[in-house]
C-alpha positions in Angstrom: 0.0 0.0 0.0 2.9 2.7 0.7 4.3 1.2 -2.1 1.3 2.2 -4.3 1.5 5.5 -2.6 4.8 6.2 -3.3 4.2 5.2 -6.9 0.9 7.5 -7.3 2.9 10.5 -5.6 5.9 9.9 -8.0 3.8 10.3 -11.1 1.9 13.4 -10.1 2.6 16.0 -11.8 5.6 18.3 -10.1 3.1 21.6 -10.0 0.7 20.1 -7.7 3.7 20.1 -5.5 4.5 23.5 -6.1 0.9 24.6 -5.0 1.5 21.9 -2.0 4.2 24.4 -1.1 2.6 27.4 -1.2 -0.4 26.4 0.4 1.6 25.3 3.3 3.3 28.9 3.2 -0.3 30.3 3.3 -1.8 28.6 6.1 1.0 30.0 8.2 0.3 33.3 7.1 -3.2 33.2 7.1 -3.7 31.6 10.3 -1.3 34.2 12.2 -1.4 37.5 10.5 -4.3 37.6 8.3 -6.8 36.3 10.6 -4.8 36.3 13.5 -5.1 40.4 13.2 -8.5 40.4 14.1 -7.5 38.2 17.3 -5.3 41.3 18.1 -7.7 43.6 17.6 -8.9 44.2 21.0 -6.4 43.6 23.4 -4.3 45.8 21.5 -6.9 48.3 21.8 -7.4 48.3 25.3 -3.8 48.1 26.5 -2.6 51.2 24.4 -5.8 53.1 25.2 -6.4 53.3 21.2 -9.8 53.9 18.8 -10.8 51.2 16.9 -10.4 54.0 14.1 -7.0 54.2 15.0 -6.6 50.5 15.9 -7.9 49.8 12.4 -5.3 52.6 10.7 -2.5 50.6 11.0 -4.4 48.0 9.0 -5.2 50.0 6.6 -1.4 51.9 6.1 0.0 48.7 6.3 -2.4 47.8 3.0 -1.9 51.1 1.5 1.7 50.0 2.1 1.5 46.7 -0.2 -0.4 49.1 -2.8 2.5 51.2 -3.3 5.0 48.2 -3.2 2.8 46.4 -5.7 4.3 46.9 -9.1 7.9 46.9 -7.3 6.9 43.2 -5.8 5.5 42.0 -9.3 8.8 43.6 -11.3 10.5 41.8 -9.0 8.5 38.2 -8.9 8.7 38.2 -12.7 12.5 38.8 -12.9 13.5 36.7 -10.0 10.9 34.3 -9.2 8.7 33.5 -6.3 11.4 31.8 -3.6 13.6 34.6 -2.9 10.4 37.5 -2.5 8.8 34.8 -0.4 11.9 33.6 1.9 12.0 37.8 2.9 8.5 37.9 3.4 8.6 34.9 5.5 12.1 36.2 7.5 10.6 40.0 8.2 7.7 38.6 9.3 9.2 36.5 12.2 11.6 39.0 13.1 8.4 41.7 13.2 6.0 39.7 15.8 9.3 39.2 18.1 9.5 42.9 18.2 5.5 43.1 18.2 5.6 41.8 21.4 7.8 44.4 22.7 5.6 47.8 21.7 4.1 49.7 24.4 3.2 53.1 21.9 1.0 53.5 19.7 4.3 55.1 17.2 5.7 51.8 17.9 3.2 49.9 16.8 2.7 51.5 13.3 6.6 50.9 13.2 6.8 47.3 13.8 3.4 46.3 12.1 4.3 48.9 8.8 8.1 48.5 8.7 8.6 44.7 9.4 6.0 42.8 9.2 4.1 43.9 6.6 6.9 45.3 4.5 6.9 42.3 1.9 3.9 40.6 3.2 1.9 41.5 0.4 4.7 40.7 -2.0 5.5 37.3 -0.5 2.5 35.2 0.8 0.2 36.8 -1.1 1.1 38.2 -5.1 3.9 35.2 -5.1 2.5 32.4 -3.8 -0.5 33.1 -6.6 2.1 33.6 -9.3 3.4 29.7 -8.3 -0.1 28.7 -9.5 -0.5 30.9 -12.2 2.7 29.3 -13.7 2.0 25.6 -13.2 -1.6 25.6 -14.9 -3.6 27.1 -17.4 -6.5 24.9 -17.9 -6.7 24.2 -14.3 -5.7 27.7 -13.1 -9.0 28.3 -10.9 -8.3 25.0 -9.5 -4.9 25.7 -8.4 -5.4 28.6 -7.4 -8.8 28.0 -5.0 -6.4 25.9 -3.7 -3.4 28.3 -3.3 -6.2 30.7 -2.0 -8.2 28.4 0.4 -5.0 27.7 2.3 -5.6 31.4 4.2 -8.9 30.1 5.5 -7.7 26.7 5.9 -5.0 28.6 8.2 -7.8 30.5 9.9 -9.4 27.1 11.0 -6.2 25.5 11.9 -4.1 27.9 13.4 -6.5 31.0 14.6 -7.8 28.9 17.6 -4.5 28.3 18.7 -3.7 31.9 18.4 -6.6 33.0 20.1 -6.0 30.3 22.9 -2.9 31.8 23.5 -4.0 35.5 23.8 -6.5 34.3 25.8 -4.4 32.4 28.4 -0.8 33.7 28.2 -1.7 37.4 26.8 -1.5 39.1 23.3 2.6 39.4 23.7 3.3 36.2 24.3 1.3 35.2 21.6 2.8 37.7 18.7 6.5 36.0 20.2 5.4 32.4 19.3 3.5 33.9 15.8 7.2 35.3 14.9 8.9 31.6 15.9 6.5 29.9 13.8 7.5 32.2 10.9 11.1 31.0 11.1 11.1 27.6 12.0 8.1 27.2 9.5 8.4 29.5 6.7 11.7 29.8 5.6 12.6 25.9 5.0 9.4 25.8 2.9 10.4 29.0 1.0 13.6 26.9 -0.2 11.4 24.3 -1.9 9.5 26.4 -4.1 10.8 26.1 -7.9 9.8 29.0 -10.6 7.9 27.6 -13.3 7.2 24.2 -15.1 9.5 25.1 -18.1 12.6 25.9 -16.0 12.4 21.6 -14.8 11.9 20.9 -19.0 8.0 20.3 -18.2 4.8 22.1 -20.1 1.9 23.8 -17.2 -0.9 21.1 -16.3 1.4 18.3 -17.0 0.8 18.1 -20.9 3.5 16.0 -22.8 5.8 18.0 -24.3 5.2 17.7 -28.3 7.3 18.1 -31.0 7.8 21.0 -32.5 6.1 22.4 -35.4 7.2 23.8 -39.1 7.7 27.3 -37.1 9.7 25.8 -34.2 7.0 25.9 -31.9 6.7 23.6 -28.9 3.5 25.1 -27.4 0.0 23.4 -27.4 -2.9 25.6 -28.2 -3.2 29.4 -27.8 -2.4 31.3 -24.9 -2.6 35.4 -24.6 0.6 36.9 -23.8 -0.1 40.5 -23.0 2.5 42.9 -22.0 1.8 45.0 -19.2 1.8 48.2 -21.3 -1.0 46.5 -23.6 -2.8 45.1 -20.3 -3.2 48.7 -19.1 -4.3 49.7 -22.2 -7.4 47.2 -22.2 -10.8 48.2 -20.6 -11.3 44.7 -19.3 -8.2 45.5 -17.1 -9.7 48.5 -15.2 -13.3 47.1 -14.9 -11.4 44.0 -13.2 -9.6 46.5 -10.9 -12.8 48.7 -10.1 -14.6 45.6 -9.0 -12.0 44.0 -6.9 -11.1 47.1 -5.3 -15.0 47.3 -4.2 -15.5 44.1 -3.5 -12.2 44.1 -1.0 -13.7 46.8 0.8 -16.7 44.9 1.3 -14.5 41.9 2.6 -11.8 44.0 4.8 -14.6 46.0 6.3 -15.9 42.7 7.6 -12.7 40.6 8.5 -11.0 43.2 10.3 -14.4 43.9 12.6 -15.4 40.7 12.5 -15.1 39.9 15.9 -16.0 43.7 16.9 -19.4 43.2 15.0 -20.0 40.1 16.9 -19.5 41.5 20.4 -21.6 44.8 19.3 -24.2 42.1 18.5 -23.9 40.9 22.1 -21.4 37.6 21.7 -18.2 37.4 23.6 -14.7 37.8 22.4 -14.1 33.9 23.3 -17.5 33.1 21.3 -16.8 35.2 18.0 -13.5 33.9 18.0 -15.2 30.7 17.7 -17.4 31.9 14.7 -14.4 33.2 13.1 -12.9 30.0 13.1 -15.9 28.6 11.6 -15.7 31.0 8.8 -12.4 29.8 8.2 -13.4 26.4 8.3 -15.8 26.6 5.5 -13.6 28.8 3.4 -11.2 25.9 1.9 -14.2 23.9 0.7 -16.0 27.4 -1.0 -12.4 27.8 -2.9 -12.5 24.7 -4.1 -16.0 24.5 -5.1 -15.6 28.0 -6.3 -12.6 27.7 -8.2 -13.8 24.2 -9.5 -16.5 25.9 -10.9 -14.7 28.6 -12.0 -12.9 26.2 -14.7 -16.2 25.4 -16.4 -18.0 28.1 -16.3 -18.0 31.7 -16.8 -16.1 33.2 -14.4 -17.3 36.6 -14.8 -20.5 35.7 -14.6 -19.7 33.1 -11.7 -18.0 36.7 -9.7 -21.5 38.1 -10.6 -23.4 35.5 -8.9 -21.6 35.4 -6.1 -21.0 39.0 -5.1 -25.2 39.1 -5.5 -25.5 35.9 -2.6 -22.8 38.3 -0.6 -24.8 41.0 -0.3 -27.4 38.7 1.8 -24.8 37.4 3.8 -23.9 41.1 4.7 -27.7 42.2 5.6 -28.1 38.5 7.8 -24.7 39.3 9.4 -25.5 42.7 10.4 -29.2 42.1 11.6 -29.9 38.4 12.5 -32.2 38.0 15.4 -31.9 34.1 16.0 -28.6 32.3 15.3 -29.3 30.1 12.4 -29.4 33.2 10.7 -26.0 34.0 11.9 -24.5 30.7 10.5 -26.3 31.1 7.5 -24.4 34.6 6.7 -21.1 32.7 7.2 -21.7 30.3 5.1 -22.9 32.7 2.3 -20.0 35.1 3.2 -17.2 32.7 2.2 -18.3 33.4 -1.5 -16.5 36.9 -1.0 -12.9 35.2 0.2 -13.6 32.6 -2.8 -13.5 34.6 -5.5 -9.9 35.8 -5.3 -8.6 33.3 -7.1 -11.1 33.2 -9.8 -10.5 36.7 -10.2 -6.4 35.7 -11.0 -7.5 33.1 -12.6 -9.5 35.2 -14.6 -6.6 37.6 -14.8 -4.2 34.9 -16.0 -6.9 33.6 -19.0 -7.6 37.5 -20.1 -3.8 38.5 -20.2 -1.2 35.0 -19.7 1.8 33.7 -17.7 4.1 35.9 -18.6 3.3 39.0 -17.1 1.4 37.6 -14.5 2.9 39.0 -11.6 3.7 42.4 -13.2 0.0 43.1 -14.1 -1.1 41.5 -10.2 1.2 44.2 -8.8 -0.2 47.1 -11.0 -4.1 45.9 -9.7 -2.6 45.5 -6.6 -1.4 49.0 -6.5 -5.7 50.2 -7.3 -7.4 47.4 -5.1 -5.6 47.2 -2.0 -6.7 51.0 -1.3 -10.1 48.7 -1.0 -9.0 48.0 2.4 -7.5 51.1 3.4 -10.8 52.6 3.0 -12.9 49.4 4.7 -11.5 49.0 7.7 -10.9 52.9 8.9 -14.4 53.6 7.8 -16.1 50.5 9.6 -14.2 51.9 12.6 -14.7 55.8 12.0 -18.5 54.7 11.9 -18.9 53.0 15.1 -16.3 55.3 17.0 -18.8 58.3 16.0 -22.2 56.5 16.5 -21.6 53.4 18.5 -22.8 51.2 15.9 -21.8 49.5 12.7 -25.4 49.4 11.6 -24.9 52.6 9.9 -22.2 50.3 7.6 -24.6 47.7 6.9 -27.0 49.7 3.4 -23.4 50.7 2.3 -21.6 47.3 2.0 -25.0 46.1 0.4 -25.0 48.6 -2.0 -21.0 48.3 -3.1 -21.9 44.3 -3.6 -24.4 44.8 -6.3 -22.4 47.5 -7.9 -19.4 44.6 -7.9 -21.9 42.1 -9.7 -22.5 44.6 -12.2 -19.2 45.2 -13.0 -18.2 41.6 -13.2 -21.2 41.0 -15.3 -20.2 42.9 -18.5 -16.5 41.7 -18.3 -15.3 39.6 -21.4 -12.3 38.4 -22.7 -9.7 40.7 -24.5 -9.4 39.2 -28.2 -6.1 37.5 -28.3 -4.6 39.5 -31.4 -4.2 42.5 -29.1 -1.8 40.7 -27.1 0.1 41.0 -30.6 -0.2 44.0 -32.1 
């Protein structure tokens, strides 16, 4: 039986190892900073005397941050490849929750969080990680990357709890020291495994057999687009795919960052919401992968449509539940929002190829991430002057269906622009 294990393993193709990899990497960071931020949230707060405006600031600089670095990051994935962008993400962020521990200002804080930890975040567990997938596959990009993506939620399930746990028993310093250990005995050995793309090993993306070469020397099957980034900026379908994401990230951030805020307004405890953030972390690897596996046969514009339409209910039922099925139902619809990041790269990689990827991801990067700049600060600003975040709830709404709209009238760039 290991025998036939072994055998199985041996013949599977070498990019579903790659995505292995990354997924790993993005469990880590997804189960310690990018939902282990909301963990932080309060007790932060309350020990540096802070706003939850001002608590959700650094947040938001710290995205506005990986905006700005964006078409640095993907100039630099695309020249130098994925491993060395994600074994400095992976080192500054160890090295910035052992310091994280330390802070007793609020200038401190914006310090550590902006100028260590979430310096080359963005860059390395995020726009590389992505770029590994985009890479690999083409006819199962979505796949690979609901995968690549799903790994952050899987992170949330797996690690969050344990996070949380330790805020809870041993307080939130002690717990941002053992974040920043896990980074370095973690990260950086599977940094070192990661390999750049399926050509550099002599292989063809998805595994395909590698053919012989035609009267024009060509070795490629089928057609592929191969935009530059000039002619990507150039194309309309690049900036109503920006426009969209950027709105539908302020939709998500808005709710990640105050999730478990929201849930204590709404009269849980921060032991209880921590619980239903986990949950919503638990379903979010399964919506990936039924998302992205949808994503490969159908539409996917009109798959990012549907779903930002179902996350507008899961907004209103998370906002204004009165019994607690409805609760777990707006969780459940909810992880639509998460799940369509990789169909939207997946989309990105059909509409302008591999070999830009990264390039065009930072340039996006650069418009979308001020999505979550704006979320967070105003979800804050909003309760700190009324109290409440029902005042946030018509808004959100409203930016969903504008989102489906968007994604609605999105089609493919015609594949002779990409050579002209």
């Amino acid at each position: 039986m290991l025998r036939e294990l072994r055998d199985r393993l041996a013949g599977l193709f070498y990019g579903w190892r790659m995505v292995g990899v990354s997924c790993a990497i993005r469990l880590l960071g997804g189960g310690l900073h990018a939902y282990g931020f909301t963990v932080f949230f309060l007790p932060v707060t309350q020990e540096l005397g802070l706003s939850r405006a001002a608590t959700s600031l650094v947040f938001s600089l710290a995205r506005a941050q990986g905006a700005i670095e964006g078409p640095v990051a993907g100039y630099c994935i695309d020249r130098y490849g994925p491993r060395p962008v994600i074994f400095v993400a992976t080192l500054l962020a160890g090295i910035g929750y052992m310091l994280l521990a330390g802070v007793h200002s609020y200038t401190a804080l914006l310090i550590v969080y902006m100028g260590i930890i979430s310096l080359s975040y963005q860059a390395g567990f995020m726009d590389a990680t992505m770029v590994v997938a985009n890479s690999w596959f083409i006819r199962k990009r979505a796949l690979a990357m609901s995968l690549t993506s799903g790994s952050i939620a899987l992170g949330g399930t797996l690690v969050t709890p344990f996070l949380a746990y330790a805020v809870h028993t041993w307080g939130w310093r002690s717990a941002a020291m053992g974040a920043g250990v896990a980074f370095l005995i973690g990260g950086l050995p599977l940094s070192l495994l990661l390999r750049r793309s399926p050509e550099s090993m002599g292989l063809l993306p998805d595994g395909e057999p590698l053919p012989k070469a035609d009267a024009k020397g060509s070795t490629h099957p089928g057609e592929e687009a191969n935009f530059s980034l000039q002619q990507t900026l150039r194309s309309r379908q690049f900036w109503l795919l920006a426009v969209a994401t950027t709105l539908r990230v302020v939709c998500s951030s808005c709710v990640l960052v105050h999730f478990v805020p929201i849930l204590v307004w709404r009269g849980l405890t921060e032991q209880r919401a921590a619980f239903f953030l986990a949950f919503i972390a638990l379903l979010g690897m399964p919506a990936h992968l039924l998302i992205g596996w949808l994503g490969d046969r159908l539409n996917k514009p009109r798959l990012m449509a549907t779903c930002m339409v179902i996350a507008s209910l899961s907004v209103y039922l998370l906002f204004s539940y009165t019994v607690e099925w409805q609760l777990w139902l707006a969780l459940v619809l909810f992880t639509v929002v998460e799940g369509l990041f990789p169909v939207t790269w997946a989309t990105v990689g059909d509409f302008f190829g591999r070999n830009n990827f990264a390039k065009v991801r930072g340039s996006m990067s650069f418009l979308y991430m001020w999505g979550s700049v704006i979320g967070p600060v105003m979800a804050g600003a909003v309760y700190d002057r009324t109290q409440s975040y029902s005042p946030l709830m018509w808004g959100l709404i409203s930016l969903c269906w504008v989102t489906a709209l968007i994604y609605a009238v999105l089609v493919k760039p015609s594949s002779r622009s990409s050579s002209s």
